[in-house]
KOLFI-400848 format. One record per atom (N, C-alpha, C): y, x, z. Coordinates in pm, whole numbers, padded with zeros to 5 digits, always signed. Atoms other than C-alpha are relative to their C-alpha. Example, Ala and Ser with C-alpha at 12.3 -4.5 7.8 and 13.67 -1.06 7.14 Angstrom:
BEGIN
-00119+00089+00000-00450+01230+00780+00120+00090+00000-00119-00082-00006-00106+01367+00714+00109-00077+00073
//
This chain:
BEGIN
+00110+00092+00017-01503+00599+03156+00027-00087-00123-00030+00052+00111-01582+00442+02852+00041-00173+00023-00036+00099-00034-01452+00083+02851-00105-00131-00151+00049+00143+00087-01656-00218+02646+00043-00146+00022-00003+00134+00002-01621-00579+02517-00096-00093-00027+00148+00066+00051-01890-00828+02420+00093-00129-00105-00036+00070+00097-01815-01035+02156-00103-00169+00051+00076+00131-00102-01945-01434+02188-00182-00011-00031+00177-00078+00004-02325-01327+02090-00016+00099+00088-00011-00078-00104-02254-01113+02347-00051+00188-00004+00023-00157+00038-02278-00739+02144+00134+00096+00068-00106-00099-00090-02103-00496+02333+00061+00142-00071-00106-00092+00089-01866-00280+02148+00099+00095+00111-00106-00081-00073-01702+00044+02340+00118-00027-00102-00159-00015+00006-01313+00122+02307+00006+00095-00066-00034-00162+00043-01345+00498+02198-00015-00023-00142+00007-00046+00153-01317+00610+01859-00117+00022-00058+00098-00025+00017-01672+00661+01836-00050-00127-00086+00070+00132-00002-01714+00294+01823+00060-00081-00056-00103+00111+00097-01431+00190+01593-00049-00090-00087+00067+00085+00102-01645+00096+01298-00075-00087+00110+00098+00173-00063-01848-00169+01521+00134-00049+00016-00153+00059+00016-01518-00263+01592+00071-00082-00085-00032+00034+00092-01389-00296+01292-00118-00127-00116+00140+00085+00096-01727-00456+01083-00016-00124+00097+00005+00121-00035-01729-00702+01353+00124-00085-00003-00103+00038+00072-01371-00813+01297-00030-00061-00157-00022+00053+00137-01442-00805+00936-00125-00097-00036+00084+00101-00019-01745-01008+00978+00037-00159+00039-00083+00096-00042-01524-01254+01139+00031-00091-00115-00067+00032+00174-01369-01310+00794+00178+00022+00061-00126+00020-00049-01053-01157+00977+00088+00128-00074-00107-00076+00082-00804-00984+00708+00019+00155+00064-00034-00156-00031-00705-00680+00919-00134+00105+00046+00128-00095-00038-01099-00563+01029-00005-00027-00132+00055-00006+00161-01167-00630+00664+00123+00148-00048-00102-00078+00030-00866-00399+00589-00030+00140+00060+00020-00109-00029-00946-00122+00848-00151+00049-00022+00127-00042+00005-01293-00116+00800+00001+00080-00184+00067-00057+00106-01283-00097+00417+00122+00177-00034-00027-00190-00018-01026+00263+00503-00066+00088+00017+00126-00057-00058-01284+00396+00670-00098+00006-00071+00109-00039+00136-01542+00347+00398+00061+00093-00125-00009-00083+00113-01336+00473+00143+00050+00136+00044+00029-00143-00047-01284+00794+00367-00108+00066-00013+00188-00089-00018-01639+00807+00393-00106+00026-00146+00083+00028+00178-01735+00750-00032-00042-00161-00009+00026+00153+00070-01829+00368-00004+00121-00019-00079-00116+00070+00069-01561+00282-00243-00066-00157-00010+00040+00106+00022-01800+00004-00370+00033-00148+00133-00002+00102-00131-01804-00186-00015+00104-00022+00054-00135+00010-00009-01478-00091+00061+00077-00103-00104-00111+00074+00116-01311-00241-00245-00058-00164+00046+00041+00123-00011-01552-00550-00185+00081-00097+00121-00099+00040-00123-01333-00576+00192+00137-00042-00036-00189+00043+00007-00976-00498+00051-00031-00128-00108-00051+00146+00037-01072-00823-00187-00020-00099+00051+00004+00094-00112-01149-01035+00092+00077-00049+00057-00136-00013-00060-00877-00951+00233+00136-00060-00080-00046+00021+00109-00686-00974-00052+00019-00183-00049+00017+00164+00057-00805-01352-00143+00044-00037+00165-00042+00097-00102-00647-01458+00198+00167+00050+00025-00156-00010+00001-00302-01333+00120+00042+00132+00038-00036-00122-00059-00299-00989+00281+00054+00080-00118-00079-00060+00055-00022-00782+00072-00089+00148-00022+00042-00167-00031-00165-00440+00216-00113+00024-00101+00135-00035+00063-00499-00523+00081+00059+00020-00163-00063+00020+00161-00337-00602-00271+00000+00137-00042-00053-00097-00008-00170-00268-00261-00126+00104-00046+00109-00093-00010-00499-00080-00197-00122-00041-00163+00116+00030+00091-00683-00217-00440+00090+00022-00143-00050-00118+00091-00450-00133-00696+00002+00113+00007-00026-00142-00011-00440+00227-00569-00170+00032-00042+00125+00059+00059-00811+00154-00604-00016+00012-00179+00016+00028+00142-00826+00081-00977+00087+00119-00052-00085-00123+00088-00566+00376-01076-00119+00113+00010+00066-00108+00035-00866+00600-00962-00105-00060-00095+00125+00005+00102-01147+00666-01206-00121-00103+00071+00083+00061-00076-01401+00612-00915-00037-00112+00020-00013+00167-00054-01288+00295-00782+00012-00082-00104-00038+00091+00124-01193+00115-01107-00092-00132+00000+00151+00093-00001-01551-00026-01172-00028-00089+00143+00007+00047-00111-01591-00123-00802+00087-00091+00023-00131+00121-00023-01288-00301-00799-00008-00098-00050+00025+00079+00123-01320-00451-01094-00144-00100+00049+00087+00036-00029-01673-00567-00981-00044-00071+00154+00037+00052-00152-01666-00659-00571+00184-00141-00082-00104+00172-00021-01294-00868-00647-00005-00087-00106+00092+00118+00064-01472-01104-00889-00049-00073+00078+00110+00072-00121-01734-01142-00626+00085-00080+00105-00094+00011-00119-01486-01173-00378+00118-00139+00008-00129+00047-00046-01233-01406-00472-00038-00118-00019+00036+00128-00073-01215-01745-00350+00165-00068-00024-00144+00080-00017-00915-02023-00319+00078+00034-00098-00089+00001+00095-00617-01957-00469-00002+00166-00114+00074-00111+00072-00769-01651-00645-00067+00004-00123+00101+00043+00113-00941-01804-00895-00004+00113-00121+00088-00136+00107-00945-01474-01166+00093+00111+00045-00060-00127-00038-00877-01185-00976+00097+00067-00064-00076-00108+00093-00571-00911-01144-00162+00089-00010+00100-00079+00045-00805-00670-01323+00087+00146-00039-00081-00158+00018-00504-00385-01364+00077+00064+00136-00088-00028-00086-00323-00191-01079+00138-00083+00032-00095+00055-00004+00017-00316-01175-00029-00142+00037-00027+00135-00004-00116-00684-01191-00028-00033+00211+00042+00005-00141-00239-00638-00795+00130+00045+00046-00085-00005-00046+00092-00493-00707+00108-00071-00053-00081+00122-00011+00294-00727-00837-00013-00118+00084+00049+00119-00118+00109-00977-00645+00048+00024+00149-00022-00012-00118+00150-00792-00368+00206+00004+00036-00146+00007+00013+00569-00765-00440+00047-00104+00015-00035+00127-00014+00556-01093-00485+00020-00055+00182-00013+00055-00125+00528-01143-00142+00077+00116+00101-00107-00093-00068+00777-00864-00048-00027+00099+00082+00052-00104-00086+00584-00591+00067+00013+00108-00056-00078-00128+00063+00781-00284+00003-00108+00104-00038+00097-00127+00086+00492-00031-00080-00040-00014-00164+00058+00044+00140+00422-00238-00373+00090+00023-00075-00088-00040+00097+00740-00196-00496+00001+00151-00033+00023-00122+00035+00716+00204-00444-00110-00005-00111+00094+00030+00081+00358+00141-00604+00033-00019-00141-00043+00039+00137+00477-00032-00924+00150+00142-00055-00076-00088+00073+00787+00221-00939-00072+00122-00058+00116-00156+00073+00523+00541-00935-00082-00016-00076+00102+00057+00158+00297+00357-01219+00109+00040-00114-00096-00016+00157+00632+00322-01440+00021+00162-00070-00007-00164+00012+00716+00697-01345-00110+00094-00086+00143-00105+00001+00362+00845-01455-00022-00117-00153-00010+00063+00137+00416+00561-01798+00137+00069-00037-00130-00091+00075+00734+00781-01889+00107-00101+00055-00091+00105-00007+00939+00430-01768+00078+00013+00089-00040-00014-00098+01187+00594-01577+00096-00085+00039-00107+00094-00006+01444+00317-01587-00054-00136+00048+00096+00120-00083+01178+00052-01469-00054+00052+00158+00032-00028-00216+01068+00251-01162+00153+00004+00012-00177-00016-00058+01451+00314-01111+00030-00169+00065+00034+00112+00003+01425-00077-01125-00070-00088+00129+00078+00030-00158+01179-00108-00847+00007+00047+00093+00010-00053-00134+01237+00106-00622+00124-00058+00064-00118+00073-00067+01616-00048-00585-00059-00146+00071+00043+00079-00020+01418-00378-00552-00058+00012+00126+00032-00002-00084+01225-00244-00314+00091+00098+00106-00137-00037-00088+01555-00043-00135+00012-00105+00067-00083+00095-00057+01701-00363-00124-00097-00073+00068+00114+00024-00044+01382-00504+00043+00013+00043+00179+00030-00102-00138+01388-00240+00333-00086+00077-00008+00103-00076+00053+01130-00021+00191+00078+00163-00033-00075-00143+00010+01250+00382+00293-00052+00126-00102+00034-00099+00135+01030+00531+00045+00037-00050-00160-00075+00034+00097+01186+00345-00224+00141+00056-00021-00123-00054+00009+01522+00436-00125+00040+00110-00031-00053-00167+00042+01437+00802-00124-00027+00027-00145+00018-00013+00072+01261+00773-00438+00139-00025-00092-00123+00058+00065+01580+00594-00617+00088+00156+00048-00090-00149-00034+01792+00884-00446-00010+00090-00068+00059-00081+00080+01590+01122-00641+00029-00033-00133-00052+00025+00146+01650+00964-00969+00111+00010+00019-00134+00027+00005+02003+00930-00901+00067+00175+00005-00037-00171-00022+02031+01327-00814-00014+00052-00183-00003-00030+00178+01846+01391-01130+00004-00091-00092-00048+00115+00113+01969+01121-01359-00144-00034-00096+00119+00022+00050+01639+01019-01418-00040-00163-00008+00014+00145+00024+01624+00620-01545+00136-00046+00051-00127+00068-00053+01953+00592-01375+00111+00139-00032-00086-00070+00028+02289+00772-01429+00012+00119+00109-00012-00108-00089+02361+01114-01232+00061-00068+00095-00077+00040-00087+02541+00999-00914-00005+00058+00143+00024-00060-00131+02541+01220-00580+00062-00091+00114-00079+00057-00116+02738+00971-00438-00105-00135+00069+00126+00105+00011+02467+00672-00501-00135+00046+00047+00109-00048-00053+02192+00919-00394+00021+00037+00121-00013-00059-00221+02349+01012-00018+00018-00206+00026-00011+00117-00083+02438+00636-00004-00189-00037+00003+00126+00063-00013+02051+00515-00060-00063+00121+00117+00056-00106-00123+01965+00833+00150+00039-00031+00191-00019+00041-00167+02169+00697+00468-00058-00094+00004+00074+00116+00001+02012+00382+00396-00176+00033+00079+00155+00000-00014+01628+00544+00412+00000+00073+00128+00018-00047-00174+01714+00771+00736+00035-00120+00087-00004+00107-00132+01821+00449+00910-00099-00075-00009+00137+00054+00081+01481+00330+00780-00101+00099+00150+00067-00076-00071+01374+00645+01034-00091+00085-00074+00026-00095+00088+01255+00874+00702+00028+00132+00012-00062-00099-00050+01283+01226+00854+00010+00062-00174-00041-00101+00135+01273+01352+00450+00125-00058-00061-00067+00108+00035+01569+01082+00388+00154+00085+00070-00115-00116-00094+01803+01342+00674-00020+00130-00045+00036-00126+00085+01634+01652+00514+00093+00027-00111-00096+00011+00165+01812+01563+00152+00128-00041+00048-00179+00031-00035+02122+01450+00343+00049+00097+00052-00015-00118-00032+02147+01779+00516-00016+00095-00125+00034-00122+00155+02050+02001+00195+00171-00074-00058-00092+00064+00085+02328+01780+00016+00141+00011+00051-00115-00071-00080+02610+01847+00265+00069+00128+00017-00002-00140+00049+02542+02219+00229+00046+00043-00095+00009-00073+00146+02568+02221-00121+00169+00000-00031
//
């Protein structure tokens, strides 16, 4: 049996998956960071980028890291760029006062507040700018953070001496680091590497 809630206008929202987006849009109606966050996933699954992006800067202008994140991943595509560029203008409020207008400048923001994807984020920008010694850079940052896809990434440079010096010994240590992180590809490369 399906299970419902009523909200204090008293709209009645099922539980099932059917009924997530009411769910979610009434959350983000709220003005509450994480329905603003899941709702605007869900749009940009579905092609709203525009409305979506307009959420993750909502979100965004109230401190949420995640949103940050997205909305740089946001602006690296073609699609989203314009949208981004155009809803987090609209969007930003308080301590926001002139939105970042580049990927990197949104994930730094979001680093700033120590949210390890951003550091992966900013390392795979440097990587894909030839800067392999600056992602090498961030991803330790974000290693040392607690961030397990950083660690494996760094591991990887360190195998292939890529921004950082060859070191197999420096790439199994950041590798035990990212399986105790619970990274099943982090025990994969530590097993391959034992073999060899």
């Amino acid at each position: 049996a399906e299970r419902s809630a009523s909200d204090e206008g008293g709209a009645s929202f099922g539980t099932d998956g059917g009924n997530a987006d009411a769910w979610f849009r009434h959350s983000a109606e709220l003005g509450e960071a994480n329905g603003q966050m899941n709702l605007a996933r869900r749009l940009v699954a579905a092609g709203s980028v525009a409305e979506a992006a307009r959420l993750y800067a909502k979100a965004a202008s109230q401190g949420s890291p995640k949103a940050m994140v997205a909305l740089g991943a946001l602006l690296e595509d073609e699609a989203g760029g314009a949208a981004v560029a155009a809803s987090a203008a609209d969007s930003a409020s308080g301590s926001m006062s002139l939105p970042p207008s580049t990927p990197e400048e949104w994930y730094l923001r979001s680093a700033t507040l120590g949210h390890g994807p951003a550091f992966r984020a900013l390392g795979r920008l440097h990587e894909s700018k030839g800067a392999a010694d600056v992602a090498a850079e961030w991803h330790r940052r974000g290693g040392e953070q607690g961030d397990g896809d950083c660690m494996i990434a760094l591991a990887k440079q360190h195998l292939q001496g890529v921004g950082v010096d060859i070191s197999v010994e420096a790439a199994k240590a950041w590798l035990r680091r990212a399986a105790a992180t619970g990274r099943p590809e982090a025990e994969q490369l530590l097993t391959l590497l034992s073999e060899m």
